[in-house]
N, C-alpha and C positions, 0 to 999 in steps of 0.2 A: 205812636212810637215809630220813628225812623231806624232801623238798625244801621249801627255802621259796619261796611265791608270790612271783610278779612280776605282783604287783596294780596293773592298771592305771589304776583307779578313785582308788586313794589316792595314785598316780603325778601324776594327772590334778590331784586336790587342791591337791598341791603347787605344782604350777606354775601352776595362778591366781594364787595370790599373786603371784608375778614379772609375768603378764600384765595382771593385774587395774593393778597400777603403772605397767607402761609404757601403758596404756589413758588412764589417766588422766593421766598426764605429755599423752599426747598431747591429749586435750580441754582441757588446760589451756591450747594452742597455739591453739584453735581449731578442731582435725582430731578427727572421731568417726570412728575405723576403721570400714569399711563392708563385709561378706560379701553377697555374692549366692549362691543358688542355680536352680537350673536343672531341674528335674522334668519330665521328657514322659511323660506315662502312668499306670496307678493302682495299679502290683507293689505291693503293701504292705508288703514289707523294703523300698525303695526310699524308699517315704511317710514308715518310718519312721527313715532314717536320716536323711532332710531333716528332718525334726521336732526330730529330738533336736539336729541343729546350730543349729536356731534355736533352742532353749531355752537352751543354751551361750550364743550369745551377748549373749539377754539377759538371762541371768546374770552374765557378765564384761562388760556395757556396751558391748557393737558393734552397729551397727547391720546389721538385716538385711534384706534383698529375696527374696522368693520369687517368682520366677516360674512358671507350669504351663502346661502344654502339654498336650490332650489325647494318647493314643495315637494319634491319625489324623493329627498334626501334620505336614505336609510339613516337607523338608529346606529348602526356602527359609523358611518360618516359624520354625525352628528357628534358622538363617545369624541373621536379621534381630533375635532376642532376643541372640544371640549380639552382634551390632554395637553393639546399642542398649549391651547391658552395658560394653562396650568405650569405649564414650563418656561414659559417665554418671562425672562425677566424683566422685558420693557414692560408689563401689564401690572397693574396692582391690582387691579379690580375689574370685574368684566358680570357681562347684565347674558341671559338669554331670555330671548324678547318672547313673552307669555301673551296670548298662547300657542303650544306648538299644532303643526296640522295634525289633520286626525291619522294614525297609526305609531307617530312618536312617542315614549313615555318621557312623558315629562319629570317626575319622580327618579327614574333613573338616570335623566338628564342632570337633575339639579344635585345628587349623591353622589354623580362623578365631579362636580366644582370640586376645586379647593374653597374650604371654610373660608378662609382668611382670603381668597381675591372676592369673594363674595359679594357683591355692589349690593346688591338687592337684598341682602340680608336672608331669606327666602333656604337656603340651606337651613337641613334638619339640627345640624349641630349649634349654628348660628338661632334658630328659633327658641333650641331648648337654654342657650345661654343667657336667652330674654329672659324665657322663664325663671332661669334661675337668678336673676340681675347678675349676672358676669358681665364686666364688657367686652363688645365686639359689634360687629355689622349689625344695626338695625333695619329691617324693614321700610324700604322709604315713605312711604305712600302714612303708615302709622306715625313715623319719626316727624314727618314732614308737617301733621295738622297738629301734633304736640308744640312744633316748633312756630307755628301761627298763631297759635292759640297764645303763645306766650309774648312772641312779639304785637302783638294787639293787647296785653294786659288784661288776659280774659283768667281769672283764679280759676284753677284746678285743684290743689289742696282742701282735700277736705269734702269738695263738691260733690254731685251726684252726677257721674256720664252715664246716657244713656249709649247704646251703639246700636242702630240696627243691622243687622248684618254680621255675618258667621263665618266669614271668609278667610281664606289662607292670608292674601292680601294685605287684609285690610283688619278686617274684622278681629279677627282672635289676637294677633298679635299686637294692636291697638288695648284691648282688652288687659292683656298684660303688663304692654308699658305703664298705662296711665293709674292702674294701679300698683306698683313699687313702691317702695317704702325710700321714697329719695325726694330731692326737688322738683318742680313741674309736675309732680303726680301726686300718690296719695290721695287718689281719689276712691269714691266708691262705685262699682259699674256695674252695672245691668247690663247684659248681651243680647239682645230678642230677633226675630228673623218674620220673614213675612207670611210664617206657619202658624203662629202667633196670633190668638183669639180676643182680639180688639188692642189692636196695634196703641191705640192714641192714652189707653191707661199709663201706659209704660212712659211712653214721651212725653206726655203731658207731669213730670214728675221730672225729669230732663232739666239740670243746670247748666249740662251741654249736652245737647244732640249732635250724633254724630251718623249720618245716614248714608248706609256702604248697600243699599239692595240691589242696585241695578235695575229698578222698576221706576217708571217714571213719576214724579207727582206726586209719589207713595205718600208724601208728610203736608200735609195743609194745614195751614194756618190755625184751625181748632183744636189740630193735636201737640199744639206749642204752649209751653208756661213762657209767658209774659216774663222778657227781660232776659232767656235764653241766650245762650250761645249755639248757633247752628251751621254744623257744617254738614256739604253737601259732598256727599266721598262718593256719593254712584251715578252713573250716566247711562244712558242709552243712546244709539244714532237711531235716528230717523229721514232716511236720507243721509244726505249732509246737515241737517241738523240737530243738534246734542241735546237731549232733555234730561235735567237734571232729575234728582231723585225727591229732589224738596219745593215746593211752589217758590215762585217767586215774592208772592204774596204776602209769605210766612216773614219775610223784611219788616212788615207792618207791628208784628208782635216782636221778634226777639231784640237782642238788641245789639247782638254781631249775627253777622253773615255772610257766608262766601258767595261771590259774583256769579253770576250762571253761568261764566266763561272768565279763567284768571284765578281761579282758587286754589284747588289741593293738587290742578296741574301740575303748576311750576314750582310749586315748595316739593312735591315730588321729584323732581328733575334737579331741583338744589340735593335735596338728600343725597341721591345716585352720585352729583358729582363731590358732597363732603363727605361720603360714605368711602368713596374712592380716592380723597386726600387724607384721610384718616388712616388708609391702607398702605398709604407712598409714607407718610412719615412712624408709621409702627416699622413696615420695613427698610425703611432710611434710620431709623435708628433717632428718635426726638430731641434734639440739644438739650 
């Protein structure tokens, strides 16, 4: 068995066109959708996943704000870009780039957002509204492999996901979506973490695997049922080289798969920027 990719890149493609239109419907109004970002520090994965959002957006026509911060920034320096973002009515939605250096709280970084510019979903009031199915900002990174998953025609209804991975991120919140009592979900899910005393019982039971550890390799090919859905949600640098969390190998059993580079990237960075046009026409008011 060949798996076919669940290529996030030509995922990504696609739904510009849809955003690229409601972008413009909105400047036709008067309203340019507005992303902020939030950078404290110089990590270079960090730099460069600010980067690429700002190319995103002006490529699909939003407009963008960077803010930066050194690494030395105090927590009130931090509050205070926070407030400012908060106020500014050119902004619908704004990201602060995770994670922060060490002595920043992060927790009270994301408590001062407002809910609603909330790009990332990742605020306390926005997580608890998952939980409750209210809508509002979802979480990209979960939104984004719900939304692969469906554009590749891979059934969730009904299925068995597994997740491995427990994370704010990724993990829990994923956990929630895909179980809702709505479309695209209605699944049944298992949550398990790499504490977990024979990882491969659990996967091995998996209609979709879903792997957020952050350990490399974690998933080989023996711990796949045949004909799976497998998505690779965790990474590690080694170097300049990205190891994912799922073999490459494991292509051979399932029968989707995300690219060991091109996957839950870019539908993450689609979400950030539909997360953030879903913000510009709640508050532009929806024809």
């Amino acid at each position: 068995m060949t798996a076919q990719f669940l290529d996030g890149d030509a995922f990504f493609d696609a739904l510009k066109v849809d955003l690229v239109a409601r972008i413009n419907a909105l400047v036709e109004r008067g309203w340019t959708p507005g992303l902020a970002t939030v950078l404290v520090g110089d990590d270079p994965n960090s730099a460069s996943y600010v980067r690429l959002k700002h190319e995103n957006c002006a490529e699909l026509g939003i407009a963008s704000i960077a803010r930066e911060l050194p690494a030395t920034a105090t927590q009130a320096e931090l509050l205070a870009v926070i407030d400012e973002l908060n106020a500014d009515p050119a902004v619908d939605g704004y990201i602060i780039q995770l994670p922060l250096p060490k002595g920043l709280d992060e927790e009270a970084a994301l408590l001062a957002m407002d809910p609603d510019k909330d790009a990332d979903g990742l605020h306390p009031v926005n997580l608890g509204r998952l939980v409750m199915g209210v809508d509002g900002p979802i979480p990209c990174t979960p939104r984004g492999i719900q939304a692969l998953l469906v554009h590749y025609g891979v059934p969730i209804e009904g299925k068995h996901v597994v997740i491995v991975g427990r994370g704010l991120t990724i993990g829990r919140p994923l956990a929630n979506l895909l179980s809702l009592k709505r479309p695209h979900a209605n699944a049944a899910v298992t949550v398990v973490h790499t504490g977990v005393a024979d990882l491969g019982h659990y996967t091995r039971q998996a209609d979709i695997l879903i792997v957020a550890a952050g350990s490399p390799g974690i998933v080989t090919p023996d711990m796949v049922k045949p004909g799976a859905a497998v998505v690779s949600a965790g990474m590690t640098f080694e170097g300049r080289r990205i190891i994912p969390d799922v073999e490459e190998s494991v292509g051979e059993v399932a029968a989707w798969i995300t690219p060991r580079l091109g996957g839950v990237g870019p539908t993450t960075r689609a979400m950030l920027l539909s997360n953030t046009v879903d913000a510009a026409e709640r508050r532009a008011g929806r024809p």
